[in-house]
N, C-alpha and C positions, 0 to 999 in steps of 0.2 A: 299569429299573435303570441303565442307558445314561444314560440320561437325566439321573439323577437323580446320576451321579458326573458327568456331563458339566457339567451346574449348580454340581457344588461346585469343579469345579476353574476355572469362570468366576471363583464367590467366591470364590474364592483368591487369584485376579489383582487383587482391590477391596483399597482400603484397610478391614486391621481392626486390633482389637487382638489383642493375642499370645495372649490365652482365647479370643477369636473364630479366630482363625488355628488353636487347636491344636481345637478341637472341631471345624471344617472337616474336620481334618486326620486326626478317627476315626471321621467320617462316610466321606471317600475309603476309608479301612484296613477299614472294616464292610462298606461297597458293593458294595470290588474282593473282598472275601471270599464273599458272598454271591452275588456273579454267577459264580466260580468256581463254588460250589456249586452255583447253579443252568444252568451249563452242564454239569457232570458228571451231573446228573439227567438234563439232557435227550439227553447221548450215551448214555447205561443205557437209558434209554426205549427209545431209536433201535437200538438193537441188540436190546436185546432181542425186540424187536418186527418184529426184521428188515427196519428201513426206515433203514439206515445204510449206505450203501453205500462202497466203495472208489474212488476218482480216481486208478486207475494209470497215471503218465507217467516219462519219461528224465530221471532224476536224479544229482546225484554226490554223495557224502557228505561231502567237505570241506566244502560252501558249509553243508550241515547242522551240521555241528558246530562250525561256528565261531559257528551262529545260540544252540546252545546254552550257549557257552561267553559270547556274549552277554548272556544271562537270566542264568545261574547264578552266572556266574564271582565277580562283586561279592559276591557272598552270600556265598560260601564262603570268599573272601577276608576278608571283615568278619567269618568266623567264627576267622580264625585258623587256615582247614584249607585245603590244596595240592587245588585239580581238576584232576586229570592226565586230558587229553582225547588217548587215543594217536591217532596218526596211521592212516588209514584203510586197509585195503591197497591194492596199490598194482594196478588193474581196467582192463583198455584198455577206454575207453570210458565207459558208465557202468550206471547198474542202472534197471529199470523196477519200479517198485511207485508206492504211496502215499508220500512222504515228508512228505507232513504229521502220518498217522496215525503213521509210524514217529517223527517228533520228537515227537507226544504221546507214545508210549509211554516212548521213551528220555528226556524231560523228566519223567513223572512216575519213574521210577527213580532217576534222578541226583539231581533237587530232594530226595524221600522218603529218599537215602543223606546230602543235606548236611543235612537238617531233624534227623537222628536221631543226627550224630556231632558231638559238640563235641570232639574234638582227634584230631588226623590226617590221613589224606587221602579223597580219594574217587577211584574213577578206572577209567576205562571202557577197556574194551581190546575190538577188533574183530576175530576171525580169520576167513577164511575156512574153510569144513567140507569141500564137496564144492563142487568148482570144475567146468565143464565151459563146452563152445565158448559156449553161446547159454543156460545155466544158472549158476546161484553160491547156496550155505548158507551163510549169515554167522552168526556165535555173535556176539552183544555181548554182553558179563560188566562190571558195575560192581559192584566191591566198596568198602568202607569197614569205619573203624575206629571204628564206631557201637555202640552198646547192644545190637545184638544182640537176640536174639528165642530164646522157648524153644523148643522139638518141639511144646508143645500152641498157642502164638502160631500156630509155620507153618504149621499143619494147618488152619486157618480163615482165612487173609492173603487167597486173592483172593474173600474173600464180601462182598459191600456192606457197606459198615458198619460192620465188624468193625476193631476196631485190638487189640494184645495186650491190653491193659486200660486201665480207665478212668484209670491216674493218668495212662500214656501221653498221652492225650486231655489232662490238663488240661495236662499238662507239654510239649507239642508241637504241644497241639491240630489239625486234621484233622477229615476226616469218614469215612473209611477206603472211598472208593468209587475214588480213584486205579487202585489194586492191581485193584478186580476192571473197573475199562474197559480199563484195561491185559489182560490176561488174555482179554478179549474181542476186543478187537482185534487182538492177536497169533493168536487161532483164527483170528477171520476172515480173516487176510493166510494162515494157512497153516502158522502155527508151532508153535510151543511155547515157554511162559514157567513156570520153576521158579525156588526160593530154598533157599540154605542160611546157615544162624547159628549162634552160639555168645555165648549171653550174657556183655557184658562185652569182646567181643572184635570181634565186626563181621560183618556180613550178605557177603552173596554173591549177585546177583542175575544171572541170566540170558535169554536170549533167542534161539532159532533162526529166523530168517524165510529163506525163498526168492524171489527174486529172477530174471526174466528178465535176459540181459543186454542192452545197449544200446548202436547202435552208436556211439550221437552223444548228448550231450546239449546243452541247449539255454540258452546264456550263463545266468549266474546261477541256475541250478537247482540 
C-alpha cells in the first residue's frame, strides 16, 4: 500500500489532464484510507495478542501538542470550529512514558471530537490528579459541541467496530476500531479511558495515565 500511494503521488508530479489529476487524487484519498485501516488492524492484532509493547522514554508535552495541533488544527479550522489545545501544566522537568502511544490515543480523541461536531469547538484541557516527587496522574478531558451519543451508543464505544449506527457510518464514515485501540492502549500504559454525551449537545472524552517523572528531557522530545 506504501507503495502504491508512493507511485500515485510520483503521477501526480507528471503532466496529466484534470480527470487524470482528479482520479489520481481518489486513488491517494482510498490508499491513505485503507492503510489507516490497515494499521489499526494490525495494532488490535498486536495487542491483542500481547506482542505490542510500550517504548518508555523523557518526554515533554508541549513539543506533543503542538505536533497535534499540527495534523488537526487545519481540519478544524476548514470546519469552521475553534481547537483549543490548553497549555500543559506547568512539571519540572518532564514525564517518562510512551509518547507516541499517548499521541495516538490523544489524536484518535480529538480527530473523532472534530470528525463528529460541525459547529463549535473542540478542546482538550490537562490537569494534573495526584502529583508526587518522582510520580504524576494526568486527567486529559476533550470535549466538544458534537452530535453527541445515546446511553445505548456508550455502552458498546470501545468494541471494534462498533460506531452508534450505520447512518453514523455513512454520514462520517470510520471503521469504529479507533475508540477500542485507544482503550487498549490506555490499559496497557496503566490508565483508564471513559466517555460521557448528550445527544444533540456534545461528547466528554477522558483519560487518566500515570507517569514516572523525569529529571531531564531530551532537545525536541
Amino acid at each position: 500500500m506504501n507503495a502504491v500511494l508512493g507511485l500515485a503521488q510520483v503521477l501526480e508530479q507528471t503532466e496529466l489532464t484534470p480527470d487524470q489529476r482528479a482520479m489520481v487524487g481518489q486513488v491517494r484519498s482510498a490508499g491513505g484510507s485503507l492503510l489507516a485501516l490497515l494499521n489499526d488492524i494490525l495494532d488490535l492484532s498486536k495487542i491483542e495478542a500481547g506482542r505490542l509493547d510500550l517504548a518508555p522514554h523523557p518526554f515533554a508535552l508541549a513539543p506533543l501538542l503542538a505536533r497535534i495541533e499540527g495534523l488537526l488544527g487545519a481540519t478544524a479550522r476548514a470546519k469552521g470550529l475553534a481547537l483549543e489545545l490548553d497549555p500543559p501544566p506547568v512539571l519540572e522537568g518532564g514525564l517518562l512514558g510512551d509518547p507516541l502511544r499517548l499521541e495516538q490515543v490523544l489524536l484518535n480523541l480529538i480527530g473523532n471530537a472534530v470528525k463528529f461536531t460541525e459547529r463549535g469547538e473542540v478542546r482538550l484541557r490537562i490537569v494534573p490528579r495526584d502529583l508526587s516527587a518522582d510520580q504524576v496522574r494526568l486527567r486529559f478531558t476533550v470535549s466538544d459541541t458534537g452530535i453527541g451519543m445515546t446511553p445505548e451508543a456508550l455502552a458498546g464505544l470501545f468494541t471494534p467496530f462498533t460506531q452508534a449506527d450505520a447512518s453514523i457510518t455513512r454520514r462520517f464514515g470510520g471503521t469504529g476500531l479507533g475508540l477500542a485501540i485507544s482503550k487498549r492502549l490506555v490499559d496497557l500504559m496503566g490508565g483508564e479511558l471513559g466517555a460521557e454525551s448528550v445527544p444533540g449537545i456534545g461528547s466528554r472524552f477522558w483519560c487518566e495515565l500515570p507517569f514516572a517523572r523525569a529529571a531531564a528531557v531530551p532537545a525536541g522530545s
